[in-house]
N, C-alpha and C positions, 0 to 999 in steps of 0.2 A: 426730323428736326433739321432746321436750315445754321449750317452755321455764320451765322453773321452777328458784326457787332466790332465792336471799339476796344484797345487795351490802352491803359496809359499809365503811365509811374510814376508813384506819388514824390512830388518833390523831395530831392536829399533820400530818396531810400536804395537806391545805388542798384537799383532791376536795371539790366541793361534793355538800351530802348531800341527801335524798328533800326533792323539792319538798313544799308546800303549798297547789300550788294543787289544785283541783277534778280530776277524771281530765276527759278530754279525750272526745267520743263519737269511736266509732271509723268511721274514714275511710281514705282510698287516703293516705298519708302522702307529703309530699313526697320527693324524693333528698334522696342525703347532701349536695348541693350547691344544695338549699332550693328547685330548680325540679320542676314536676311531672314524674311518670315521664315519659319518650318511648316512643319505638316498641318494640314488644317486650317491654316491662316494663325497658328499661332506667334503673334509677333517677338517673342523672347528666344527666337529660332531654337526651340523644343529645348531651352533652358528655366525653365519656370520662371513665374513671378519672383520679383523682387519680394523681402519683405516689408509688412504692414509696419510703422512707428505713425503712433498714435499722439508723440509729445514733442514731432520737430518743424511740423508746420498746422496751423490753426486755419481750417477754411472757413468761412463765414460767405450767409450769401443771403439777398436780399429777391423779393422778386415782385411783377408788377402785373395785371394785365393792360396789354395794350386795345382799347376798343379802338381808336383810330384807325387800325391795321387789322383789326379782326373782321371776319363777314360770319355770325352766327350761322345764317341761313344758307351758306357754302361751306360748313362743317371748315369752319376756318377758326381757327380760336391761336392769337400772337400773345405770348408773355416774355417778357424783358427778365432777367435775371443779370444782376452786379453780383461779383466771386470777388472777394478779398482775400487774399491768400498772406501770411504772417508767420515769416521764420523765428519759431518762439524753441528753437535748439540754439545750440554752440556750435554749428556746423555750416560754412557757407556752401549752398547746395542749387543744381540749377534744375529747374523744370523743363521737362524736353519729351513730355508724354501725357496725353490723357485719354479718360477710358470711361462714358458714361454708360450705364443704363438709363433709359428712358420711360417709361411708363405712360402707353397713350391708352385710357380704356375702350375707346374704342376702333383706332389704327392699331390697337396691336404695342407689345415689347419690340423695342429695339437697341440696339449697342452702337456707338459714334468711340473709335478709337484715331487718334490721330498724332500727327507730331503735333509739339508745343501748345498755344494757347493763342489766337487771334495773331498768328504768323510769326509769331518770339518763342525763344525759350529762356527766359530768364535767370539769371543769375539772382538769387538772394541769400545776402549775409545775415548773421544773428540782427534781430530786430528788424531787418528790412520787410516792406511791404508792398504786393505787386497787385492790381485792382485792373480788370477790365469788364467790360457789359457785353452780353452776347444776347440773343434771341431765341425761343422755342417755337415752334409751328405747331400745337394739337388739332386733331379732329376733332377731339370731343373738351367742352367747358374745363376739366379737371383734368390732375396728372400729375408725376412726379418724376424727379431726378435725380440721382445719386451716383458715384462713381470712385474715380482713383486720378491721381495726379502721382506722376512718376520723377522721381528725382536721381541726380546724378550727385554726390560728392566729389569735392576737388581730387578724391586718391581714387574716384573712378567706383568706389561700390553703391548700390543703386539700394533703395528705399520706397514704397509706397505709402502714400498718404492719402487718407479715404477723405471724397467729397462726403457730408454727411447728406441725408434723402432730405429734401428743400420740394415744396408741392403748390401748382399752380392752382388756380380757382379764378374762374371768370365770374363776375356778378351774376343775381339771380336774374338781374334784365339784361341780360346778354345770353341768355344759354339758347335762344333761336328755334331749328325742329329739334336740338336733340333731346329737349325734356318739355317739350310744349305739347 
């Protein structure tokens, strides 16, 4: 998966927008829980997962194929996906982690964990809502994606919130050599 693509915040919903400061050089990044990886590449530095809450943010995702940017015939298949993300708790909470699985059937599973979301980690309060568009790259026509978005509370204890599984499909006149 390539990650590219656009964040941007819906008027009045108070996600803090693209820093100012300098870009950062690139380094082994802390865990979602600010200490260094542990053993394995586990990024919660051998502290487990946060837990799962199911009812303090609402993720919604839309998604699209792009034939523009697709070449069926170079096992190249581009889908667009928009993530809304909707603090529907009482708790203002910032996202500063995510964690997908990826499902290509025929590249193979893979995992993309990273800080924040198209370069933010946003701040949102009850009712605020933070909206960005990213990109998928598959080999093959179909696929899906599912994952975890990690959040921080103002008193500092951490939270996971599940992406729910959202699946690409390229038209039947786009699918090239791999079903032809």
């Amino acid at each position: 998966m390539n990650e590219k693509g656009n964040g941007k915040r819906v008027p009045g919903n108070g996600a803090s927008g693209p820093s100012d400061n300098p870009p950062r050089p690139k380094r082994n990044p802390p865990g979602p829980n600010g200490n260094p990886p542990g053993p394995n590449g586990d990024p919660f530095g051998s502290g487990g997962d946060p837990p799962i809450e199911t009812d303090l943010m609402r993720v919604t995702v839309q998604t699209e194929y792009a034939s523009d940017h697709s070449s069926p015939q170079a096992w190249r298949y581009v889908f667009v996906y928009q993530i809304r993300i909707e603090n529907t708790g009482g708790v203002r909470a910032q996202l500063f982690w995510r964690h997908w699985h990826i499902h290509d059937p025929v590249a193979g599973d893979q995992e993309v964990q990273g800080e924040g979301v198209v370069g933010e980690t946003p701040w949102l309060s009850p009712g605020d809502v933070h909206e960005y568009q990213r990109f998928c790259v598959l080999r093959g026509p179909m696929g899906h994606m599912e994952g975890f978005y990690h959040f921080r509370r103002e008193d500092g204890s951490l939270f996971r919130s599940p992406i729910p599984r959202f699946f690409f499909q390229a038209p039947p006149n786009a699918t090239g050599s791999y079903l032809a």
